[in-house]
ZAKESE-13324 format. One line per 8 residues: number of its first residue (from 0); their letters; for each residue x, y, z of C-alpha. Coordinates in pm, 1 decimal. Layout:
REM residues N
NUM> A> X,Y,Z  ...
This chain:
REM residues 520
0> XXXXXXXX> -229.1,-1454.5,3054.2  -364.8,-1186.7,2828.8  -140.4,-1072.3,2470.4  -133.3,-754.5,2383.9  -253.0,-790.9,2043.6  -326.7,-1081.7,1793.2  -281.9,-1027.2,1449.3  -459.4,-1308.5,1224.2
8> XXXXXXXX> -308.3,-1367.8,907.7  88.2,-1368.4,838.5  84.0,-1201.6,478.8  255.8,-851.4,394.8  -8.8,-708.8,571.7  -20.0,-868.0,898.2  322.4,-910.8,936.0  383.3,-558.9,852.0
16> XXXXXXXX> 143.5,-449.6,1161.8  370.4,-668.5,1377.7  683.9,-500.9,1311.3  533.2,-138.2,1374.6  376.9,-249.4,1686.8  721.9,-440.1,1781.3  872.8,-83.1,1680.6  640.5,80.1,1968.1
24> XXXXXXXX> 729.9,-148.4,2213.3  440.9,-407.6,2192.6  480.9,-779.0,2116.9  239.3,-923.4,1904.2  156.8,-1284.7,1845.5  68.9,-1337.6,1424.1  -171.8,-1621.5,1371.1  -93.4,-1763.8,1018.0
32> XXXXXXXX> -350.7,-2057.5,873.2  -91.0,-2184.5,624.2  218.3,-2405.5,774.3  415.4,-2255.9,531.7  457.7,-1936.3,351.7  246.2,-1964.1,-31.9  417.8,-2031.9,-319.6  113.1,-1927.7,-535.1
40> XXXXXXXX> 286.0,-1616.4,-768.0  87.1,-1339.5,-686.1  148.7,-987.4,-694.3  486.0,-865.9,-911.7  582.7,-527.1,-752.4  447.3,-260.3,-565.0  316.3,66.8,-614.3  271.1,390.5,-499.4
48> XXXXXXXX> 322.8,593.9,-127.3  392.0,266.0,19.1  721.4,230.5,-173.5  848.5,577.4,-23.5  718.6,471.7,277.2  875.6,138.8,278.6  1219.2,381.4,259.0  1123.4,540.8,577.9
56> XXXXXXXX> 1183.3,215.5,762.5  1481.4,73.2,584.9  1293.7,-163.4,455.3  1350.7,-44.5,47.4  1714.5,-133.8,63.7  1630.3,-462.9,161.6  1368.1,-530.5,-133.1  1511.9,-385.3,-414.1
64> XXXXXXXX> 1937.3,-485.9,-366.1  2019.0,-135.9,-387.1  2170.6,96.6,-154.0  1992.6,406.5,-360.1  1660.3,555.7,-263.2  1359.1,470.0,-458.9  1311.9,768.9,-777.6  996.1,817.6,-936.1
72> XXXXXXXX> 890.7,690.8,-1262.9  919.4,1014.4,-1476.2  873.2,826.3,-1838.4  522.2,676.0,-1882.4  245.4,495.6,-1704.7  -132.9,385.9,-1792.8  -440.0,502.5,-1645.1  -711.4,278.8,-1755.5
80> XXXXXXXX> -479.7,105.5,-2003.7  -374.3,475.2,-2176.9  -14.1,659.6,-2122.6  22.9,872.9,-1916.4  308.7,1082.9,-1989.5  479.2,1176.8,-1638.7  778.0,1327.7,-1823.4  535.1,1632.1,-1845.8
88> XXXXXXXX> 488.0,1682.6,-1468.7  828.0,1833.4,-1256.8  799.0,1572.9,-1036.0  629.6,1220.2,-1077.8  435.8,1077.1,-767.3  430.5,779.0,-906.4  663.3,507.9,-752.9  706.6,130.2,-842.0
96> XXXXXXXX> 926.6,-135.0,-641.1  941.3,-454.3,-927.8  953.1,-740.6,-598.9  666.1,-1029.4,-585.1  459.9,-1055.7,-298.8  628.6,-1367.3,-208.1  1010.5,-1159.8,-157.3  780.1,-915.2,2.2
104> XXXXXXXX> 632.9,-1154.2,272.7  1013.4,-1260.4,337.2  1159.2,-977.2,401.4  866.0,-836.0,605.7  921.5,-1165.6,805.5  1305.7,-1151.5,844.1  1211.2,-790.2,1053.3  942.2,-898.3,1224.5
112> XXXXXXXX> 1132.0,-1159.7,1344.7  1438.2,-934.0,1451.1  1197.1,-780.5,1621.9  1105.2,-1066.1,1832.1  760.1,-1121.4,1717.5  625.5,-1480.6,1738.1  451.5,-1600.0,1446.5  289.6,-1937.1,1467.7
120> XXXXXXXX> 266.7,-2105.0,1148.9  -39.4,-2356.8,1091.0  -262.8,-2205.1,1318.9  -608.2,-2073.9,1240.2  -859.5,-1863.4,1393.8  -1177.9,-2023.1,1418.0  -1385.7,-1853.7,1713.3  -1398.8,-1519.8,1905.4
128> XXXXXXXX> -1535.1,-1352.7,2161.1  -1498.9,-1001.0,2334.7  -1565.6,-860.7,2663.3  -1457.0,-508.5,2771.0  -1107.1,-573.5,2852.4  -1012.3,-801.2,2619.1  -1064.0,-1064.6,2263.9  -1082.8,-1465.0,2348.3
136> XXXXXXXX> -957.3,-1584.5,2024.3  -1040.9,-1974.4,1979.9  -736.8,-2129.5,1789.3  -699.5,-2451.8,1548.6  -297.3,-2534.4,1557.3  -109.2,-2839.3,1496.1  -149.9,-2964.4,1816.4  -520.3,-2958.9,1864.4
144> XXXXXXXX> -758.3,-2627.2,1962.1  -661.4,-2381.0,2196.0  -802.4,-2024.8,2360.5  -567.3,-1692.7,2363.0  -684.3,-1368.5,2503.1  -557.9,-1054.0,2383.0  -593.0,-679.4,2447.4  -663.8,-654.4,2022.1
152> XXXXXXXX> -759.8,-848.9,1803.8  -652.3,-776.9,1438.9  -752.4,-948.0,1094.8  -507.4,-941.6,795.2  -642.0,-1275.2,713.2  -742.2,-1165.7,319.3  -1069.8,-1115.7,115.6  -1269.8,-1409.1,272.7
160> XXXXXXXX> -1098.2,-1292.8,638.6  -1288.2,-1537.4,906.1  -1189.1,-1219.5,1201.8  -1429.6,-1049.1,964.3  -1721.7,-1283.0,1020.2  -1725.7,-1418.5,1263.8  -1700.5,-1004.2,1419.0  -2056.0,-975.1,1185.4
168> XXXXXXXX> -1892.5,-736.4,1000.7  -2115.6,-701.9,650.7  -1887.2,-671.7,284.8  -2086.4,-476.8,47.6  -2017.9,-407.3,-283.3  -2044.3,-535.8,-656.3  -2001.8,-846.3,-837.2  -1863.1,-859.7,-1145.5
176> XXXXXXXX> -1937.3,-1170.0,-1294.5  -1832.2,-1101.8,-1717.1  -1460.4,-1035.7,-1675.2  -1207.3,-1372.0,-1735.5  -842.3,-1330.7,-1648.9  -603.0,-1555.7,-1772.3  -200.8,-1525.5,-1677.5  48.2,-1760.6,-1732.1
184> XXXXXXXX> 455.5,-1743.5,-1710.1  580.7,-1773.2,-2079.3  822.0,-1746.8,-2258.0  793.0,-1515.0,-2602.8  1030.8,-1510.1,-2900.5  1347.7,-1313.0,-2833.7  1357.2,-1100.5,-3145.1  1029.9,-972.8,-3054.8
192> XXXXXXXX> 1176.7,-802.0,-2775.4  1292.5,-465.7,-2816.8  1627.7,-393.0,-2600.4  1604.2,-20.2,-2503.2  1246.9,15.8,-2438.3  1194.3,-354.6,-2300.1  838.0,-373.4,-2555.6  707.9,-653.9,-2732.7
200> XXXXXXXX> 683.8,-604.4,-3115.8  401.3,-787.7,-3225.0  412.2,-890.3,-3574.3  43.5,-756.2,-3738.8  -16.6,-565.4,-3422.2  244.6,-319.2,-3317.3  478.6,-269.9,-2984.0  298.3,-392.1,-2643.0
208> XXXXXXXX> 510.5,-136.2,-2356.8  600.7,-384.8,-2109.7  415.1,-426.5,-1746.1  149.5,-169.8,-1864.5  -193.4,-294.6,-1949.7  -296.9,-266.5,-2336.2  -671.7,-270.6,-2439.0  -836.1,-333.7,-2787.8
216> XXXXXXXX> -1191.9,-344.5,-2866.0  -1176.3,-745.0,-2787.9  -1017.9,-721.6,-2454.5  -690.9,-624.1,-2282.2  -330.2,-801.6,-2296.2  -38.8,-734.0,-2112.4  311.6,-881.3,-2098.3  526.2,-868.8,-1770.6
224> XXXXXXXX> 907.5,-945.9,-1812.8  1004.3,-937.0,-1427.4  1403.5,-963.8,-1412.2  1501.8,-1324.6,-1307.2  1159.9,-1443.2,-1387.4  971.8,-1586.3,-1708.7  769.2,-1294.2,-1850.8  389.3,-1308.0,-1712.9
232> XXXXXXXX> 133.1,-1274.8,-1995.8  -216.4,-1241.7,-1933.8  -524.9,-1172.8,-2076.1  -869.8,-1030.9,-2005.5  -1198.5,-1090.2,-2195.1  -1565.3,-1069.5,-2113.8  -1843.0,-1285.8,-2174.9  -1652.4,-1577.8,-2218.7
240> XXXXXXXX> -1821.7,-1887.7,-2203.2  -1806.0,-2122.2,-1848.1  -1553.7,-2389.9,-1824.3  -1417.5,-2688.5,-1612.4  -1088.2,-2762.3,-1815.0  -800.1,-2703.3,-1662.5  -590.0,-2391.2,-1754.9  -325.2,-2397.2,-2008.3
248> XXXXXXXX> -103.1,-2261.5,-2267.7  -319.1,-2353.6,-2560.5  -638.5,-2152.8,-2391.6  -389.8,-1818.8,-2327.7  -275.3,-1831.9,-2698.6  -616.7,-1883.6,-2788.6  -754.8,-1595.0,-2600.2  -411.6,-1364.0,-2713.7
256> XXXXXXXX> -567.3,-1463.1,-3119.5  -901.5,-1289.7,-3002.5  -759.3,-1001.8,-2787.4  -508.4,-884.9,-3033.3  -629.4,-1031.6,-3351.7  -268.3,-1239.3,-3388.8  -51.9,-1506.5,-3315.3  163.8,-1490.8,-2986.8
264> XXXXXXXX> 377.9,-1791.1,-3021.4  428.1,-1865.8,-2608.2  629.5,-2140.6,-2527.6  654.6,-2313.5,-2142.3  851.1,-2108.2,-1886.1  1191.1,-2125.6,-1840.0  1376.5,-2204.3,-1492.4  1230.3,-2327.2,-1123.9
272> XXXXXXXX> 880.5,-2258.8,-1058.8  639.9,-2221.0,-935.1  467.3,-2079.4,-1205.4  149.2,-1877.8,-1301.0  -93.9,-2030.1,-1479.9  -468.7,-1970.6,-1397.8  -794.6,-1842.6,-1510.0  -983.4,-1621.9,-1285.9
280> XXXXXXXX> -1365.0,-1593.3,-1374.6  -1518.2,-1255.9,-1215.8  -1390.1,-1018.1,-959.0  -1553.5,-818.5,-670.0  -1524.1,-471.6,-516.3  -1602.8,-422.8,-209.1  -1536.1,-196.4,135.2  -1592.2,-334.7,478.4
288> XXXXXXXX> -1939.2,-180.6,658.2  -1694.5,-91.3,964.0  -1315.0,-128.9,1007.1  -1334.4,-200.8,1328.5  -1603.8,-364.7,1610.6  -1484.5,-342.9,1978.4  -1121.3,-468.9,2006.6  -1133.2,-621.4,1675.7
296> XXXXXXXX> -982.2,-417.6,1376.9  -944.7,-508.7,981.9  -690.3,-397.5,735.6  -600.6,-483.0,435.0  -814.6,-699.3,203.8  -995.0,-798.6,522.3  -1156.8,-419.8,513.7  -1199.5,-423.9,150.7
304> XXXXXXXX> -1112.3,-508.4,-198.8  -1138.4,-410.6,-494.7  -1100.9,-569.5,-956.0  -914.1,-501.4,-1240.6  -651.0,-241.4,-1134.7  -365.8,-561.1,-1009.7  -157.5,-646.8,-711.7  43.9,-376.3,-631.1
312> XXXXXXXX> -203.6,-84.2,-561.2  -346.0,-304.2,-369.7  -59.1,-365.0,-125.4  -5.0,-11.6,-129.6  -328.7,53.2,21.4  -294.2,-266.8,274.5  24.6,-185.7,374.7  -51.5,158.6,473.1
320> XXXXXXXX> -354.1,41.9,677.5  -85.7,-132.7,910.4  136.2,128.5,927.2  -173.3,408.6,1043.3  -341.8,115.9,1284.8  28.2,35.2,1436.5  132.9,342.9,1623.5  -220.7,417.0,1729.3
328> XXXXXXXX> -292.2,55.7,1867.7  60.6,51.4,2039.0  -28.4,403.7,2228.3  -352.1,250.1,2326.6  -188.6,19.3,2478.7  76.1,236.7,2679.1  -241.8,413.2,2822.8  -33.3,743.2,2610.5
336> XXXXXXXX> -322.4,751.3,2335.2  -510.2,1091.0,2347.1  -890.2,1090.3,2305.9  -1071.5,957.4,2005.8  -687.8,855.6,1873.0  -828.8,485.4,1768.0  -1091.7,611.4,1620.5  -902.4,780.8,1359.6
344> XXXXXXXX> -785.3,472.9,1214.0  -1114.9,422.8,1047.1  -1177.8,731.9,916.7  -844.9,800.0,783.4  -814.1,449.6,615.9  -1165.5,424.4,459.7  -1140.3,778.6,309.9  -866.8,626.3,98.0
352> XXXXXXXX> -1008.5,252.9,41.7  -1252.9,488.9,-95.9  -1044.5,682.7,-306.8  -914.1,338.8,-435.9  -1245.7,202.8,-496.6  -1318.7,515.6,-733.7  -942.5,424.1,-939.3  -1066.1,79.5,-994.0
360> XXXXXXXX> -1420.7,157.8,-1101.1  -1275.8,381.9,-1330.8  -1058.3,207.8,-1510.0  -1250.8,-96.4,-1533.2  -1485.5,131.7,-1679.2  -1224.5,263.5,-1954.7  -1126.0,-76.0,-2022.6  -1447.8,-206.0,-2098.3
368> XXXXXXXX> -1492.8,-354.0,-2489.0  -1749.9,-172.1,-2721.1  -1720.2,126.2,-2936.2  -1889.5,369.1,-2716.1  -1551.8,311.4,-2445.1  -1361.8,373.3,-2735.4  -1507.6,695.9,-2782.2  -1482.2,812.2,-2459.1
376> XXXXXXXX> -1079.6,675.5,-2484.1  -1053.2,902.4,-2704.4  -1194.0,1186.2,-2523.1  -942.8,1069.9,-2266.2  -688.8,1089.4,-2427.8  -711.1,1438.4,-2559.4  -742.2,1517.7,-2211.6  -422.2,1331.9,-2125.2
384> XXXXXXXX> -210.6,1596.9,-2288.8  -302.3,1866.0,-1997.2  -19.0,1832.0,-1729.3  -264.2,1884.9,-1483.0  -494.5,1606.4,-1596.3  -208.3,1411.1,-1610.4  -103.0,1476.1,-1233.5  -440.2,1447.4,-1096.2
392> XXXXXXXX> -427.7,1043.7,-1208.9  -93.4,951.7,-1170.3  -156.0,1067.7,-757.1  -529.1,892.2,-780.1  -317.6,588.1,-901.0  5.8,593.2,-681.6  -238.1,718.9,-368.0  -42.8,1035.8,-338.7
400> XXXXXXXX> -389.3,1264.7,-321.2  -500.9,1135.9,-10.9  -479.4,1404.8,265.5  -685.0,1332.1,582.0  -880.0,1579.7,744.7  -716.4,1677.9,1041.2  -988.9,1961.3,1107.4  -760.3,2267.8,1053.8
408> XXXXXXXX> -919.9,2463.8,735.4  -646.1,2726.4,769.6  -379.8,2510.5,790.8  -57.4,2482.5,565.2  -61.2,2293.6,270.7  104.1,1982.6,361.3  -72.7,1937.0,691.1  -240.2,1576.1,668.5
416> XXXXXXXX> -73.1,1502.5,362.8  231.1,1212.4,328.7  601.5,1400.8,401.6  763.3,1509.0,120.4  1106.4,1375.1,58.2  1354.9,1630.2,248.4  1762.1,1647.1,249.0  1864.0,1812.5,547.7
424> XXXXXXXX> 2172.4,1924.0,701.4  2190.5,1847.5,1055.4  2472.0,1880.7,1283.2  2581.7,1534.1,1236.5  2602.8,1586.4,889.9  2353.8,1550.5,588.6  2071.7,1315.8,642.2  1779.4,1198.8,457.5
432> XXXXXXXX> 1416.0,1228.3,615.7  1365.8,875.5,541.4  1675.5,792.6,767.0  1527.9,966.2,1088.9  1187.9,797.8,1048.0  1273.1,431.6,1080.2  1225.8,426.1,1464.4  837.9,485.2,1401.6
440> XXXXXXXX> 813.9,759.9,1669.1  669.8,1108.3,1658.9  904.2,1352.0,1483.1  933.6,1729.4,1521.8  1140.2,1896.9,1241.6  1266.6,2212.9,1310.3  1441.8,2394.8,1045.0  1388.6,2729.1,1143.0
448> XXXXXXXX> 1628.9,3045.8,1188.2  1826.0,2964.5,1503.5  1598.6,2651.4,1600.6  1353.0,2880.5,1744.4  1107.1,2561.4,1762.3  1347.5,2369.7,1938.1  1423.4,2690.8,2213.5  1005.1,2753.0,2283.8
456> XXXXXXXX> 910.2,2401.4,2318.1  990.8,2184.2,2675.5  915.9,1825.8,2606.1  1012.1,1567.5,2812.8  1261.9,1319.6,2690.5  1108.2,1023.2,2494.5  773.6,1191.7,2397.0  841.2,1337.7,2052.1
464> XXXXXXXX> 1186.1,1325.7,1892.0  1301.3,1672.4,1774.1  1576.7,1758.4,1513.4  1721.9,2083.5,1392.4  1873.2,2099.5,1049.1  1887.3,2317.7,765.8  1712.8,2234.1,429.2  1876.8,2156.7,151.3
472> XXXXXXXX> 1608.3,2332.5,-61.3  1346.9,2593.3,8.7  1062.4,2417.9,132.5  871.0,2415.1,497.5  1008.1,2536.9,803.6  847.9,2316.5,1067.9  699.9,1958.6,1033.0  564.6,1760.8,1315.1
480> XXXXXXXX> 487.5,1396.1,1174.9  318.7,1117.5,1278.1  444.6,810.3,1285.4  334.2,705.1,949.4  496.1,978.5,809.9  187.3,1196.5,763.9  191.8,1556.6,836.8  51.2,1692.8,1186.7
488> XXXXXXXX> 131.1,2006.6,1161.8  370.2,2248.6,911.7  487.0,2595.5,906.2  654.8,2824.4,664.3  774.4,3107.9,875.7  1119.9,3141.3,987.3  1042.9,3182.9,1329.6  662.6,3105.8,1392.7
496> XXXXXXXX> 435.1,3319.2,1602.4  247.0,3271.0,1892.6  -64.5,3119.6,1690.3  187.3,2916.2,1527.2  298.9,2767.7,1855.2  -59.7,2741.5,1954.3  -181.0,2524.7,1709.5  154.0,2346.5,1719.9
504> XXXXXXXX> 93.5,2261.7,2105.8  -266.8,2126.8,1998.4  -131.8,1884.5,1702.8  108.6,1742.6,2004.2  -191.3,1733.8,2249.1  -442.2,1590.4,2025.5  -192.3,1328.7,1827.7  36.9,1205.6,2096.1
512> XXXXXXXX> -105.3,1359.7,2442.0  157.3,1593.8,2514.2  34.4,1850.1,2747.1  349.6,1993.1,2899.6  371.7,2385.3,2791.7  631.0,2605.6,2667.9  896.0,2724.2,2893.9  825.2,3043.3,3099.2
């Protein structure tokens, strides 16, 4: 008996892979090493695209308690631990989602389950093979060792991912070796908490702006007051000295006197665990040599990884590898995909793990100690007063500036870029775009005069979900998006031409093989 598709590793990632592939119609079976889910604090929110995204499929309701759509951050943000004011920009790409990884895994886990994907707890991937039809996947449970063959084979199974080696897939990148991060839930004195802006007023230093990193010439401090959670303060120095000791309060004080030159009276976290406390010694960045090797495919921190720049971009970016990998792998499998489809995962996905890589190296570059950093800070920051300087890293940092080369130089603006938000009026009433994408199928969006899109085009039932509305706001014409909510193909003319149409009928051709013509 032969699965569809194995998906080692039941984090955020790999469990959100299983509920786009359940989505398409394709039951995956998720692998997970650890018998139960970790109770290690890790990341504290997430950032970026994947937060609109996570709207798309109804998913944002669920995370955040609150039946309103996620709004940008149009106050401040940091760049390489410097403000960036977004209240200069119209709109602000940035987007943040305060949730820990752990009530992210949870909630991913409650769909995929809906969904009726099997997740088996406690068992571990320890062998593969692959022949041309399908992945033998040798398999440690409870129970003793076991064989399953699949169709696919996908690792989500983290930095050290064993899908990874044992596919002899190589991990370059850098080492960084001088870097010592220490985090621990606290608590701080109340009075040193301002109310409206949520800072903390540091007596002989000044007002630390809460969740946003803050460098001095000794290292960088930040404080992290998560709602229903003991603040998480952390520290980062370089050059310190080795150590076997264990981790604790005293050495995070310590290392807060250096850093900021003053006393930070922390005292032991308040409420149920478990809590942060840990020193991490070093960091790498690195980018898979291929995301993929026959019927075995990486995302996430199995493809690549990257220091200094925290949790949440880095779901952001792992998330979104699922998301692009789960509608193609699921057409694959319907025998629906169009040539060379599969192939795009790769491309599209390490075009932005690359764009990642360059945030990170930057800003572990601008947070670097020594007077010559400072210098070019403040180079920086004069710089940081241009709107469009401003704009061009707050979309490097949420990931909004990726746009993947679909091959069409002439084509409109938004084409291979991530949907913008759209209210529409449709005759059922006014609808959000985010509530007509949460079925994960191809979409065409046709809000021209007299749904003249809708009139040309003859598609069969079930191969690309059409709707005609009306914008709420002057904006595109046409979409056609993917199932990750990227842009196929766009228009801005009331009623689009023949070339229009032409290149229309291609982007359904070459994204989701439809091949049927216009009516006569």
């Amino acid at each position: 008996m032969i699965t569809d598709v194995v998906i080692a590793g039941g984090g955020p990632n790999g469990l959100m892979l299983a509920g786009e592939l359940s989505l398409a119609g394709v039951r995956p079976v998720v692998l997970e090493r650890l018998p139960q889910p970790s109770e290690e604090p890790k990341a504290n929110g997430l950032l970026g695209q994947v937060v609109r995204m996570l709207d798309r499929r109804g998913l944002y309701e669920r995370l955040s308690d609150s039946p309103e759509p996620p709004r940008p951050n149009s106050a401040y943000f940091m760049f390489g631990a410097m403000g960036l004011d977004l209240s200069l920009l119209a709109d602000s790409p940035v987007y943040a989602l305060p949730a820990s990884q752990r009530r992210v895994e949870q909630v991913l886990q409650e769909r995929a389950i809906e969904l009726g994907v099997e997740i088996r707890r406690g068992h571990e991937v320890i062998g593969l093979s692959q022949d041309d039809d399908a992945v033998t996947v040798a398999v440690e449970g409870p129970d003793g060792a076991y064989d399953l063959r699949a169709r696919y084979l996908v690792g989500a199974d983290g930095a050290h991912s064993t899908t990874r080696k044992l596919s002899g897939i190589a991990f370059p990148g850098i080492t960084y070796d001088r870097m010592t991060v220490r985090s621990a839930h606290a608590t701080v004195p109340a009075g040193w908490v301002d109310s409206a802006t949520g800072a903390l007023n540091v007596p002989g230093h000044g007002a630390v702006l809460p969740f946003l990193p803050h460098r001095t010439e000794h290292g960088g401090f930040s404080y992290a007051p998560m709602p229903g959670h003991p603040p998480l303060v952390s520290t980062t120095e370089w050059d310190q000295p080795a150590t076997d000791a264990p981790m604790s309060l005293d050495e995070l004080r310590a290392s807060i006197r250096r850093v900021l030159g003053v006393d930070v009276p922390l005292g032991p976290p308040d409420g149920e665990g478990p809590h942060a406390l840990r020193r991490l010694t070093g960091g790498n960045t690195r980018v898979a040599e291929r995301f993929a090797d026959g019927r075995v495919f990486l995302i996430g921190d199995a493809a690549h990884v990257y220091a200094a720049t925290g949790g949440g971009p880095g779901l952001n970016l792992g998330l979104q590898d699922a998301i692009n990998l789960g509608w193609k792998l699921a057409a694959e499998l319907r025998g629906s995909a169009p040539p060379g489809l599969l192939n795009s995962y790769e491309t599209e996905r390490r075009s932005a793990a690359h764009r990642m890589v360059l945030n990170a190296q930057a800003q572990s570059a601008l947070i670097a100690p020594g007077s010559d950093v400072t210098g070019l800070r403040e180079l920086f920051t004069e710089l940081l007063r241009d709107p469009n300087t401003v704009r061009r890293l707050a979309e490097l940092t949420a990931g909004a500036d990726v746009r993947y080369d679909l091959g069409e130089p002439e084509a409109h603006p938004l084409t291979g870029r991530f949907a913008p938000d759209l209210e529409l009026h449709t005759p059922a009433g006014p609808v959000r775009l985010a509530e007509l994408t949460r079925t994960a199928r191809p979409l065409l969006l046709d809000l021209t005069e007299q749904a003249s899109l809708a009139e040309t085009l003859a598609l069969r039932p079930g191969q690309v979900d059409i709707v005609t509305a009306r914008p709420r706001t002057a904006g595109p014409t046409a979409l056609l998006l993917r199932p990750d909510c990227y842009v196929a193909w766009a228009s801005a003319s009331p009623r689009p031409d023949p070339t229009e149409i032409g290149t229309l009928r291609a982007a359904l051709q070459r994204w989701f093989g439809v091949t049927h013509s216009a009516r006569s």
